[in-house]
N, C-alpha and C positions, 0 to 999 in steps of 0.2 A: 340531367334528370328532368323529365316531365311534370310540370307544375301542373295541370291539365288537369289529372287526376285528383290532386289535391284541393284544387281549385273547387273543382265538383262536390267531395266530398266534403266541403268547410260549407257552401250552399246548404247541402243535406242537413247537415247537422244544424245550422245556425235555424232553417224553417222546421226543423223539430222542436228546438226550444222555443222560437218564439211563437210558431204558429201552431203547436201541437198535430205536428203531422205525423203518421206514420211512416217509420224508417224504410219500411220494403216497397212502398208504395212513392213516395219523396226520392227515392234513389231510383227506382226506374223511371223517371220520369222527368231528375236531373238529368242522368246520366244520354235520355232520347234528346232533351235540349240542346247538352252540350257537346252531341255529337261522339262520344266514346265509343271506342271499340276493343276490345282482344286487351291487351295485358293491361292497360290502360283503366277500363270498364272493371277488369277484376281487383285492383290496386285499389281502385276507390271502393268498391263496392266490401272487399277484405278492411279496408278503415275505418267506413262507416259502422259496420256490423261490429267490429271489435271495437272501439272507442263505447260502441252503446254497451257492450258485454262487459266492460269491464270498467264504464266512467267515476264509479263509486274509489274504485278502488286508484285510476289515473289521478285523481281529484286530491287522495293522499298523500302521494308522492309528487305531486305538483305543489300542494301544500307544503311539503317538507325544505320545498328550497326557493318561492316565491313569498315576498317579503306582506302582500296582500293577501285574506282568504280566497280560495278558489270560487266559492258562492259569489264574493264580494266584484269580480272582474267582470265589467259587460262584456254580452256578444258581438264580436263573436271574436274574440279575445282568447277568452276560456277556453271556445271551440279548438282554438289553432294551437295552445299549449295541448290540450287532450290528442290530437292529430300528432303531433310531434312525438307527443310521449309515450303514445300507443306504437310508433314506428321503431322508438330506440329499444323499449319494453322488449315487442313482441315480435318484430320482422328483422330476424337477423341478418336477410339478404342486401337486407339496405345499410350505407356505411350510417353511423351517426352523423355523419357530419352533413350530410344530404338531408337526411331528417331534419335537422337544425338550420343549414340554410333555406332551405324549402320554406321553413317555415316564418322562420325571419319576411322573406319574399312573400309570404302570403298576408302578415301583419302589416305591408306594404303593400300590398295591393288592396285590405282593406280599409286604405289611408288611415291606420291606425301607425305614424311614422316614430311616435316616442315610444309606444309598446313597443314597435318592433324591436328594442334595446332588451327590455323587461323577457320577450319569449329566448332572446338569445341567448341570457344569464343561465334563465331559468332551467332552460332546454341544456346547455353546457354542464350545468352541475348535474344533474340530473344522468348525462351522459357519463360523466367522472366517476358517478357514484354507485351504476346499475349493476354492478357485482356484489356491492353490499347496502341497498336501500334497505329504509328505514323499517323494522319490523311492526305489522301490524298491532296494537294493542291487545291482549289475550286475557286483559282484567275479566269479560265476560265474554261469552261462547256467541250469542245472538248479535254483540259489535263485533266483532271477529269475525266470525262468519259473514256478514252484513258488508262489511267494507273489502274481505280476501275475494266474493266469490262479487261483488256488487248486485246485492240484493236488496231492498229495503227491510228496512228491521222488524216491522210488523210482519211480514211475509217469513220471514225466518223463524221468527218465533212460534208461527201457525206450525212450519214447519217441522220443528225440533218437538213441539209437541204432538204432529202428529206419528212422525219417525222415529224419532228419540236425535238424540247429534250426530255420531256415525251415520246415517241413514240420509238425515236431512243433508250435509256436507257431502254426500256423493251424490244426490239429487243436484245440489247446486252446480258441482264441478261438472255434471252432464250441460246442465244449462247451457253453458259458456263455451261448450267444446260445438264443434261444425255436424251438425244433423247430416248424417249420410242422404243422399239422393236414393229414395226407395219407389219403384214403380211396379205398378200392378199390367202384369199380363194379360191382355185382350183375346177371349180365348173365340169370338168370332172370328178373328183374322189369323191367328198365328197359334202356336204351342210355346211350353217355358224353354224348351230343347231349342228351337228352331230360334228366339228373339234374341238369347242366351248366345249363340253362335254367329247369330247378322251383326249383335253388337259387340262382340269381342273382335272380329274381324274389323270393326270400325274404328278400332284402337281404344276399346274402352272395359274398363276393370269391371267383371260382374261377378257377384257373388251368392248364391238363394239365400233371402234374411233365412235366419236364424230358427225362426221355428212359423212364422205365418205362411201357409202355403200361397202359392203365387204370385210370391213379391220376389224381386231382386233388386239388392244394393248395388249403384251405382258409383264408381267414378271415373275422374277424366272425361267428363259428356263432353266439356266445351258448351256450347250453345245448344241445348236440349234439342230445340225448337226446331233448328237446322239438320236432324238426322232424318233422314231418310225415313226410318221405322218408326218417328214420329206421326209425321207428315202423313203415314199412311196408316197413321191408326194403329198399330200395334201394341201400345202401352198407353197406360192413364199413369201420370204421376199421383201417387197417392199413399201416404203412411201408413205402414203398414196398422195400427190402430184404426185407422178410418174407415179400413180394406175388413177386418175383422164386426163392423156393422151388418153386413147384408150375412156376413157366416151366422153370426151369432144370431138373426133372425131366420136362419131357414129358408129363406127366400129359394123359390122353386120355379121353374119354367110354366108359364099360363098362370100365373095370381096376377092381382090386384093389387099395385104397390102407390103408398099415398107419400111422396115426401115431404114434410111438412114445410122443412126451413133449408130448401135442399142446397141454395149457392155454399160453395164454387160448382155445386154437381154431382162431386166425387162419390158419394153415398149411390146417387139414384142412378151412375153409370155402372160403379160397381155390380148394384140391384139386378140391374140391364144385362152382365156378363154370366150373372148367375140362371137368369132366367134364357138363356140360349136364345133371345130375342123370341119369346113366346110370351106372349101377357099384355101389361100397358104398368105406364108408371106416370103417374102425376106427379109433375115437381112444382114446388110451388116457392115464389117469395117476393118480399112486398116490393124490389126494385124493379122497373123492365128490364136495364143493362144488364142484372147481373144474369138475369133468366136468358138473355139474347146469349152471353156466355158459355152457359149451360147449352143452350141448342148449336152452337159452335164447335163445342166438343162431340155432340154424339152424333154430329155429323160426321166430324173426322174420325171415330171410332168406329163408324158404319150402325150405330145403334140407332134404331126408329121407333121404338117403342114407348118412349120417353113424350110427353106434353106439357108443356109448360104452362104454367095460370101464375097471373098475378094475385096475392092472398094472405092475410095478414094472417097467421097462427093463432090468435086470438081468439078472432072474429067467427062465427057459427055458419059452415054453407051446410045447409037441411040440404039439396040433395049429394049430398058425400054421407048420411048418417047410415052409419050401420054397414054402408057398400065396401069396405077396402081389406083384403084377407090380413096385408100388414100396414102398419102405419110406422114410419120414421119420425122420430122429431131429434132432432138434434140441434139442441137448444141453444139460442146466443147466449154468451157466456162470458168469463173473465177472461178467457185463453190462458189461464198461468200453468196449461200443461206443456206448450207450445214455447214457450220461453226461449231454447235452443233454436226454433224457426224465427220467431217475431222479435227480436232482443229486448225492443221499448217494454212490451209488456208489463215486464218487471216494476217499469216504475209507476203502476196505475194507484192510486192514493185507496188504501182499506173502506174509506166512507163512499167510493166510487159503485164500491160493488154490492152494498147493500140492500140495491131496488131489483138485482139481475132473479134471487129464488121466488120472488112475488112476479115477474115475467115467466119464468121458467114453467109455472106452479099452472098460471092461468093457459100456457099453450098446451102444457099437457094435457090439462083437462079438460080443455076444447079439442087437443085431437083425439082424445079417447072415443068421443063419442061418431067416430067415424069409423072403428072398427070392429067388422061383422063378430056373431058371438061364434068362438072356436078362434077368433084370428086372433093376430099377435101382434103389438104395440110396445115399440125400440126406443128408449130415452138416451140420449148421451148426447156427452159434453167434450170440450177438451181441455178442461179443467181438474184438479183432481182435490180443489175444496167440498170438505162434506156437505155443506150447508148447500153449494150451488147440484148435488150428486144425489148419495144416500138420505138425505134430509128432504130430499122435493121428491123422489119414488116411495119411501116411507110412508108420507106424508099422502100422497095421491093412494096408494093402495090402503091406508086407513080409512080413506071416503069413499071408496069406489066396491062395494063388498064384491062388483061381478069380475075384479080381476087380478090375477093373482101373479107371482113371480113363476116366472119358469124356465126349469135348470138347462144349461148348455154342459157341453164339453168342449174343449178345446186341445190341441197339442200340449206337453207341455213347454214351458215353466207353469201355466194354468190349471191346465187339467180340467177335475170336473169344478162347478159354479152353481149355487142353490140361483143364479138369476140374474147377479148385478155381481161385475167384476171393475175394481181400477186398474188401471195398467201404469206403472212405472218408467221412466225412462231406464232407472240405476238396475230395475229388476230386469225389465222385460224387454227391451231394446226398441221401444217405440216411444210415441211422444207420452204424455201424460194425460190420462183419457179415461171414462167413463162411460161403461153401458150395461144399460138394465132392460132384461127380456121378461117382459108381461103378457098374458095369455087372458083374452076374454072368457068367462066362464059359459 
């Protein structure tokens, strides 16, 4: 059995706890270090994501049979019983008993030699017991929920009052389930018929989402990167929520497009597809990397329409006032609709995200004033908190008398929309998202 992966993934995880790294970004970055590839790359990369989706609840059932609290055990200690436990848990290709010495050998190699006694108890009973571990506490709905789906308890509780329990409790279980791979069709280069048919041939599962036009669910890609119809520009990886931005703006071939806060891109390429490479689109944001990014991709999408500026959302450029038919802003945010892509998210602490609708608040209202009167200005998030959503468009259109909401239609599950729609993961089969269409008077 391949320690290698394991290896990698206990690194991962150890520089999220101590260093507050991000998981998706810590694991590609482990994983280029130490050399992984093919089943190896996917093992770790399947441990890390699942120990993060489900550490609340690992953390219980490690409690149930280690004589210490799980809080109470250094790093990366903790790490390597949650690695274990998440193997016997939840991969049942693997025997336990590999799981178990794996891990024993990894609490030796991080000369932690007396624990390694302690994870092999632990992990053993553990293994004895996995048919009938210990039932979660059900005294109240929001610890319950909180600890079966690993959610923090503040967050649940937002939750269950904004859903009711039924509602919140299928939100969560989406959480923790694997976000299908959804890509948007490049319709400079190709048709849905034609990428549909190069990538089935390539040995790979497609299926048209559900009701967004011009997306398909992927899988079995293997290495995205490495397909061919990549490489050549044929598709943007992109949610289908993300992909419903440039719809719900109308965006037309020969406008004026301003993106306010455009990285990774996706918005202003999408923009780009809509406009049949007719117009210009400004994308803007305050790093150069991530902009150099952004001109990365629409190069390999064949898009040139696109210009990139360094630019803080905030900040006032007079000459952009009144010039751009639509303005994007798609504001930084909590991500807690994204949960299912980003795992950590979850555990951001409630007093974290206090200052984000007073950011929110101020770029919108600095980007308003960039677009012409008759145009139209796209707020959204991927968040699906009111206060970071409906509470900062409310809010902006009670000060701004010259501009108002203006309805869309959509396929259904949606249909028609006075202006500002959330999207669902449990309802609508996308991430958890928010966008509101405003029209200058």
């Amino acid at each position: 059995m391949n320690q290698s992966a394991r290896a990698t993934a206990l690194r991962v995880l150890v520089s999220c706890r101590n260093n507050g790294a991000w998981a998706d970004a810590a694991l590609k970055a482990q994983i280029s270090r130490d050399g992984l590839s093919g089943p190896d790359a996917a093992l770790c990369s399947r441990i890390v994501y699942g120990v993060m989706q489900n550490r609340m609840l690992l953390d219980f059932y490690i409690g149930a049979y280690c004589t210490q609290k799980p809080d109470h055990l250094q790093p990366p200690l903790l790490e390597i019983l949650r690695i274990g436990a998440y193997q016997i848990i939840y991969l049942d290709k693997i025997p336990d008993s590999a799981a178990v010495n794996t891990s024993v050998e990894l609490a030796k190699l991080a000369k932690r030699w007396q624990a390694s006694g302690l994870v092999n108890a632990v992990l053993r009973k553990l293994s004895q017991n996995k048919k009938a571990l210990p039932p979660v506490p059900e005294r109240d709905d929001v610890q319950r929920l909180s600890i079966q789906y690993s959610h923090p308890k503040w967050f649940v509780k937002r939750l269950v009052s904004l859903l009711g329990r039924e509602e919140a409790e299928r939100f969560l279980a989406c959480d923790n389930q694997i976000a299908p791979i959804t890509v948007q069709v490049n319709p400079l280069k190709t048709t849905l018929e034609a990428l549909t048919e190069e990538l089935q041939q390539a040995g790979i599962s497609v299926q048209p989402h559900s009701w967004v036009p011009d997306c398909l669910e992927l899988s079995g890609t293997g290495d995205l990167a490495a397909l061919p119809s990549f490489r050549e520009g044929k598709f943007l990886v992109q949610d289908p929520a993300a992909r419903l931005v440039s719809l719900i703006a109308g965006i037309r071939p020969g406008q004026k497009v301003l993106d306010v806060c455009a990285a990774p891109g996706g918005k202003s390429l999408s923009a780009a597809f809509a406009m049949a490479g007719n117009g210009s689109i400004v994308a803007c944001d305050l790093h150069e990397n991530k902009l150099k990014r952004i001109q990365e991709s629409a190069d390999r999408l064949g898009v040139n329409i696109i210009t990139t500026q360094a630019a803080d959302g905030r900040v006032f450029r007079p000459e952009w006032e009144a010039s751009f038919d639509t303005v994007l802003v798609d504001a930084p945010c909590s991500g807690l609709g994204i949960i299912r892509k980003k795992p950590d998210t979850r555990y951001k602490k409630a007093d974290d995200l206090f200052t984000l609708p007073v950011v929110q608040a101020a770029i919108l209202d600095n980007a308003a004033r960039y677009v012409r009167p008759g145009g139209t200005l796209v707020y959204s998030t991927c968040t699906i908190l009111p206060e970071e959503n409906e509470q900062v468009t409310e809010a902006f259109l009670a000060e701004h008398a010259d501009f108002g909401l203006e309805p869309f239609e959509l396929p259904l599950p949606v249909g028609k929309s006075d202006g500002s729609l959330t999207l669902w993961p449990q309802r609508h089969d996308t991430d958890g998202f928010y966008i509101c269409r405003m029209t200058r008077r």
